[in-house]
N, C-alpha and C positions, 0 to 999 in steps of 0.2 A: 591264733591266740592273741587275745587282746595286748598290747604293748606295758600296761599296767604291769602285768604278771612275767611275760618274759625279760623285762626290765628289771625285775625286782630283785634284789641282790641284800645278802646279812653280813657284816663284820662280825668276824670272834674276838672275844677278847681274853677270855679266862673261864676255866673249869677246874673245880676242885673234889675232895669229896671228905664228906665230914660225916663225924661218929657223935651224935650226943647222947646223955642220958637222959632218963622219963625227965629228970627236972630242969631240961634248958629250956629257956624262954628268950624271945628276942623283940626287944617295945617297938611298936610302930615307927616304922621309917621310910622315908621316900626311897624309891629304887631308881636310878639314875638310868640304866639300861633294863634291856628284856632279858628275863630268864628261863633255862627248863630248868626244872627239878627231876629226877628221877627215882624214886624212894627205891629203895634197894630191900631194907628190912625196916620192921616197928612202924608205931603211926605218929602223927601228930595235926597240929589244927593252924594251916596258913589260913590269915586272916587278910584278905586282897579290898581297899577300900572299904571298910568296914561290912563283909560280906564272909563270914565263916566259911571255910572248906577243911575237910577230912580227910587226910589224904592217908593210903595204907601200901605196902609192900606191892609195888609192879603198876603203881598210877604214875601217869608223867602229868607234873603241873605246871603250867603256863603263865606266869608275871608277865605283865607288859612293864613298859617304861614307863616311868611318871608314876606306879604306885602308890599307895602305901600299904605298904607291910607288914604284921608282925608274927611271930611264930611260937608255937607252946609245942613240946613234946608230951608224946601222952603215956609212951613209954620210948624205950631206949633207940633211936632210929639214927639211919645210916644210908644217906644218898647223896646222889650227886649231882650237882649247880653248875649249870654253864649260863657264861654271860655274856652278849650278845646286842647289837644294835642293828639297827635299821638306817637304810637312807634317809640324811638330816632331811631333806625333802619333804620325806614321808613319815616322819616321825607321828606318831599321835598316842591315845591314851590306850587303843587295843587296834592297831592294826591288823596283824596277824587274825584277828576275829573277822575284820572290817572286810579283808580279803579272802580268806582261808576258812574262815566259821569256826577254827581252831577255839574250843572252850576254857576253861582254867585247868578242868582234869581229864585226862583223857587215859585207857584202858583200851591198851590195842590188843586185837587178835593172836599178835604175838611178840615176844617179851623183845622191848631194844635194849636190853641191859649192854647186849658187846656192842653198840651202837657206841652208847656214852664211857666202856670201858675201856672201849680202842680211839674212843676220841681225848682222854683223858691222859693213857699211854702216849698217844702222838702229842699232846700236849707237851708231857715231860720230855720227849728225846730231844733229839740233835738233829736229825736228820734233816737233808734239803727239802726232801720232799715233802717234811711234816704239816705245812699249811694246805697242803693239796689233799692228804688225807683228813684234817680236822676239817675245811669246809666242807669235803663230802659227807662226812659223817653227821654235820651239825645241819648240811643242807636235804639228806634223807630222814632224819630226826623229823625233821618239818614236813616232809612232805608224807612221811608214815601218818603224822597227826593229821596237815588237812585231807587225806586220801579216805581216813579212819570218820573226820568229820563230816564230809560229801556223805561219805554211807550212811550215817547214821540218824539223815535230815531227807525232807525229799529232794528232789533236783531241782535246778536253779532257783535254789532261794535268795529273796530279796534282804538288800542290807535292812537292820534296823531303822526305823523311820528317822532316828536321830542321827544314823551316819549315813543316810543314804546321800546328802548334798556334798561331802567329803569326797566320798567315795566315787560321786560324777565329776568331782571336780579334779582327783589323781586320775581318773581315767582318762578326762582333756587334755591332759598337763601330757599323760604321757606318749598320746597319740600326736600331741603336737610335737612333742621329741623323736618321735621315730621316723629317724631319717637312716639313707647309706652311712655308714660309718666311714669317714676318712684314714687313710691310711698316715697321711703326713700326722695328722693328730692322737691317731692310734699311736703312733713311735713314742711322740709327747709323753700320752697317757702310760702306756708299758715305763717307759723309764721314772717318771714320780711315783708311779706303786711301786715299783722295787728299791729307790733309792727314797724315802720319806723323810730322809734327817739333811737333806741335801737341798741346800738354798740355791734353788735354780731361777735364775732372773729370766725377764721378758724375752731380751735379749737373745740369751740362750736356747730358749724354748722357740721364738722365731727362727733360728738359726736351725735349731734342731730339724725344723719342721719345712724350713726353706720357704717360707710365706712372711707378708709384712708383720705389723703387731697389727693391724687392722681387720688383716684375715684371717689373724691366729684366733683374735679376741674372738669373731665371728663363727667360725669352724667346731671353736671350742665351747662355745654357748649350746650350737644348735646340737652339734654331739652327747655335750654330759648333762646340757642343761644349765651349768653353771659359767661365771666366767671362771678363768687359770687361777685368780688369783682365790677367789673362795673356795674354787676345787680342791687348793694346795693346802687351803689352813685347816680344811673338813678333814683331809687325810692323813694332815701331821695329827691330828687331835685324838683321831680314833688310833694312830700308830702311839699316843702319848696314855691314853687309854689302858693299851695294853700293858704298857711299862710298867706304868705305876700299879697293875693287878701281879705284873710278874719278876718285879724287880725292888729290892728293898734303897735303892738311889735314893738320891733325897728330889723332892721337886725340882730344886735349882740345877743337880744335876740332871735330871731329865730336859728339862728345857731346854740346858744349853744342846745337848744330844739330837732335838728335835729340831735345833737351826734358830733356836731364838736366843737374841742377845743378853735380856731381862727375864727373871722369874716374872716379874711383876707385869709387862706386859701380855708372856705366855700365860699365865692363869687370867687374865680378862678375857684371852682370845679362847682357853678352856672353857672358863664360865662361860659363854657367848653360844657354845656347840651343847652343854651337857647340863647347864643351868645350878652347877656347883662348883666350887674351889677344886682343883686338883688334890689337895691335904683333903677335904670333906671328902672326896668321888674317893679316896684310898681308903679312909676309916669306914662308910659304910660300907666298902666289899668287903671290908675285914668282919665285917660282925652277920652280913649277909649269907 
């Protein structure tokens, strides 16, 4: 398997599920992250870069990131939104197409309503083990769609002419990455995902890892790709991400939460990963 795709990894961030009637409409707006949709009942008309789509009871619709959006119901409809990022790496305007061939609407063989009903469930509870069942759910979501999309193209189709130099270019990127994984760095890595509000210095993380900062910096490159320190601010941002979709805090309180001293420094380093204000990236999930 090419390193492209076993490397490939989604952030969740937030799933909801909304009731509108025939007369909601919602005006063009950038999407900040990827979404699926999954129409549960009724129809309406998502409009993806000004390209109409129809969407009815039991399609799942694919938004990339960088959108624009807007939505008309046509009658009363009722589905469910999950929202979702990609490796800052790998971000672009349709990934998931670039690599998966995954379309805007897709109509599988058969229904994942309890896909996104048990992901949305695990959403609301408590439990520890809740993020283990939402990335399964949101990471068979994905592969039901490209699995659905292989089938229904011939085999090894070529990317589009306009992303095929992208698409050579994340597959260099990430065979150049694919090395043994370290274990001293592994420790590293396990403990910044689980502890993301926790300002861990160089220091630390060499001590953690019992290597210089020369060999941490180096280890930790060839492993994630990045260095520690862009690693740390990529994963507070997607962990600040999630807050602000599932916490009514105010910015200033999320920040300080995420290990940063200033609001005002935390939303440039927001702005820098997501290309909006943290106040902006909250008001369009709200209308989204």
């Amino acid at each position: 398997m090419e390193p492209i795709y076993s490397n490939f990894r989604m952030t969740f961030l937030y799933i909801d599920r909304y009731q509108f009637s025939e007369r909601w409409f919602f005006p063009e707006s950038e999407v900040p992250y990827c979404m699926y949709r999954y129409i549960v009942q009724g129809k309406a008309v998502f409009t993806v870069n000004g390209q109409r789509h129809e969407v009815q009871a039991g399609d799942v619709f694919y938004i990339p990131s960088g959108s624009l959006l807007s939505c008309q119901a046509l009658e009363t409809i009722d589905f469910y939104s999950v929202r979702f990022v990609v490796p800052i790496e790998q971000q672009g305007n349709n990934l998931l197409n670039e690599l998966f061939r995954i379309p805007p609407i897709s109509v599988l063989p058969e229904s994942p309503e309890q896909l996104f009903a048990t992901l949305y469930r695990s959403a609301l509870s408590r439990e520890p083990w809740k993020m283990l069942r939402i990335d399964a759910c949101l990471g068979q979501i994905t592969a039901l769609l490209a699995e659905h999309a292989a089938g229904s193209q011939p085999d090894h189709v070529p990317p589009a002419p306009q992303d095929a130099t992208r698409v050579s270019n994340l597959r260099l990127r990430a065979r150049k990455s694919q090395i043994k994984q370290d274990p001293r760095i592994t420790v590293v890595l396990d403990y910044l995902i689980t502890h993301p509000q926790e300002m861990l210095s160089t220091d630390d993380m060499c001590r953690m890892a019992g290597v210089s900062e020369s060999t941490l910096r180096r280890l930790f490159k060839a492993q994630t790709g990045k260095l520690p320190v862009d690693f740390i601010k990529e994963m507070r941002m997607m962990h600040a991400a999630r807050l602000l979709l599932t916490r009514n805090d105010s910015v200033a309180e999320i920040s300080y939460s995420c290990g940063y001293e200033t609001p005002n420094y935390f939303s440039r380093c927001f702005k820098e990963i997501f290309g909006i204000s943290p106040s902006e990236y909250r008001h369009r999930s709200q209308n989204l």
